[in-house]
N, C-alpha and C positions, 0 to 999 in steps of 0.2 A: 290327796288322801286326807282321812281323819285327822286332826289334831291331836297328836298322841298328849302326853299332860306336861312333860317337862320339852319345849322349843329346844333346847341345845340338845336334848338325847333325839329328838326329830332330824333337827339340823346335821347330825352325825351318820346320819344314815345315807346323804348322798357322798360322805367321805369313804361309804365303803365299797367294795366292787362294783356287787350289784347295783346300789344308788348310783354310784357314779353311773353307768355304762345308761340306765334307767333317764337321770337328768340330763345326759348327753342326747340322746334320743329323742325324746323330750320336747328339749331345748330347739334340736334342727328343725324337727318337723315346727314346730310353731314359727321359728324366725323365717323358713321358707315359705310360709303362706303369708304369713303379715308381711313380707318383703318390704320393711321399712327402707329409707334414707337416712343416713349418717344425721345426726340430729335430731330427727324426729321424737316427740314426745309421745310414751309409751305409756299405758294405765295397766296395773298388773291386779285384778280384781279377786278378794281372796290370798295376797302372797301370803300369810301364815311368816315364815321366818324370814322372806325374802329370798332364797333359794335363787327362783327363777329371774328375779330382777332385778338381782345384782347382774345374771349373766347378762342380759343385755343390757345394762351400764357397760359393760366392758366388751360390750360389741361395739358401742361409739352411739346411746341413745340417754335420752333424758327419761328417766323414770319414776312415776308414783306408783308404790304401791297402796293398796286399802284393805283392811280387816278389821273384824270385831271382837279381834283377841287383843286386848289392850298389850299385854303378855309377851304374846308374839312379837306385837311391832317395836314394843321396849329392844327385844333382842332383836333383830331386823334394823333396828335406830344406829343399835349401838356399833354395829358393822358397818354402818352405809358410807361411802364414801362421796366424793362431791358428784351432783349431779346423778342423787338417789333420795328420795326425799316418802314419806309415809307417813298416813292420813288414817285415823283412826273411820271406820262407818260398814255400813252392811252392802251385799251386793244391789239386794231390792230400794237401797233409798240413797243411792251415791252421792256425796255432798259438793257435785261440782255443776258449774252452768252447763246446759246443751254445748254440744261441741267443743269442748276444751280439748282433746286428745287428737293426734294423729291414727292413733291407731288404741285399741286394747285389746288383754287377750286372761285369759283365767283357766288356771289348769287341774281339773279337778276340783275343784273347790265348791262349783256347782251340784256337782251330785251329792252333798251333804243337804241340799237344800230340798222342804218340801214339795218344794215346785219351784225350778229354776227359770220359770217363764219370765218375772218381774226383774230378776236377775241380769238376762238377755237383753230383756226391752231396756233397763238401766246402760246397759253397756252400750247397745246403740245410738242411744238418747247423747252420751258424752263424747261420741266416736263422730271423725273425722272422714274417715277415709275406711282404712281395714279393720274385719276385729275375726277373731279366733278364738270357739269356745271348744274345752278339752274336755271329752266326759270319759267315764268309764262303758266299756263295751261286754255285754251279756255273752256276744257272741265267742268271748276270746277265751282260750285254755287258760287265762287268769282267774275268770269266774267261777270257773269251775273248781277251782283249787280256794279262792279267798271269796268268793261272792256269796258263794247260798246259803240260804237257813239266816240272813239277817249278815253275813260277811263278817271274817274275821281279823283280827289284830287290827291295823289302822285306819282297814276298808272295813267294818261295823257298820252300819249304819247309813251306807252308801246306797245310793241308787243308782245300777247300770240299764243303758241301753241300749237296743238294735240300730245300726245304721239307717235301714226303715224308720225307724218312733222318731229318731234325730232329722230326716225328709223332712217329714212332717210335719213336725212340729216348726222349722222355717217355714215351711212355704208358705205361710199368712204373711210373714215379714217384709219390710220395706228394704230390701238387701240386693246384688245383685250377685252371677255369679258366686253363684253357691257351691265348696267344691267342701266334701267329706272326705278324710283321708285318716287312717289308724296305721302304727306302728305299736311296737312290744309284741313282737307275736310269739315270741316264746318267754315261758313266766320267769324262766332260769336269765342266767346271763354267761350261758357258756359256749363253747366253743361253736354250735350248734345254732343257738338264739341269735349270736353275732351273726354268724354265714346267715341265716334267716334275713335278719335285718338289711343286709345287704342285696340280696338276690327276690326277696319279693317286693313286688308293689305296692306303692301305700295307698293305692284305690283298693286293695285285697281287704272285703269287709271284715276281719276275724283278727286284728292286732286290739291290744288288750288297751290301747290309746287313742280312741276317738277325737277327731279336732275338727268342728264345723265353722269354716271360715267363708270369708266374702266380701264385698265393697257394701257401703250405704249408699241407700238406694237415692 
């Protein structure tokens, strides 16, 4: 999501229900397709407050995150415990050698971006082995409620898309095993959205969490 203005009233939002239930979800779908190894060094592109990189710190992983919210990563720093370290840069110019990472992955963060092509091909370019990108999905009853007319509160500004545009757009890529998978399929977090999240598929193209993942090729 968008950058709201103040990081800790951001960062508060996965302490409530809905975030929590939101970051859990989230969180699984992506650690299940990156399927790291205990140790493995993780790139989290875009963490904004670090949210998602601390969880995997405390999955048993080494992690950098990267942003261009100096702001952000001040608060993100000031949390981090050992073996969570954060690097000031943008997604399109990442300031590390080819192949430094075992794995990365960025959630959300890209659909802020004009064109998150340069973005992608960045994360590749530093990626080892797996990488996992989260976008927002057009097709989901979220867009419907936060998407249109330019999206509103933290999604402003955001660009969603079809699980189709998201095909597409890899298959020029040097990647292999390309597998597309959404979760969120209900915008609520209630009793209802749970049993959802349970009982449907995450090949079911209409969760409001798009994650296009895959090996280097």
């Amino acid at each position: 999501m968008q950058a709201a203005p103040d990081p800790a009233l951001y960062h508060r939002w996965y302490d409530m229900p809905r975030g929590r239930w939101i970051g859990d979800v989230e969180f699984e779908l992506v650690h299940r397709l990156l399927h790291p190894e205990r140790g493995d060094s993780i790139l989290d592109v875009g963490c904004g407050t670090g949210y998602f990189t601390h969880r995997f710190v405390l999955a048993g992983y080494r992690l950098t995150g990267v942003d261009p919210a100096i702001d952000w990563l001040a608060f993100a720093k000031a949390q981090a415990p050992e073996g969570e370290r954060y690097v000031g840069g943008r997604a399109e110019h990442l300031p590390f050698p080819d192949r430094s990472f075992d794995h990365s992955f960025s959630i959300a963060a890209l659909c802020f971006m004009p064109d998150p092509k340069p973005g992608v091909a960045e994360m590749l370019r530093v990626t080892r082995r797996r990488f996992a990108v989260g976008l927002l999905n057009r097709q989901s009853l979220l867009y419907r409620q936060k998407g249109r007319g330019g999206g509103a509160g933290a999604y402003r500004g955001a660009r969603w898309y079809t699980t189709e545009e998201i095909r597409e757009f890899f298959a020029g890529l040097a990647i292999r095993n390309l597998r597309i998978r959404t979760a969120v399929f209900g915008p609520g977090a209630g009793v209802l959205a749970r049993l959802a999240e349970r009982l449907i598929p995450k090949a079911w193209p209409y969760g409001a969490f798009i994650v296009a993942s895959g090996e280097i090729g």
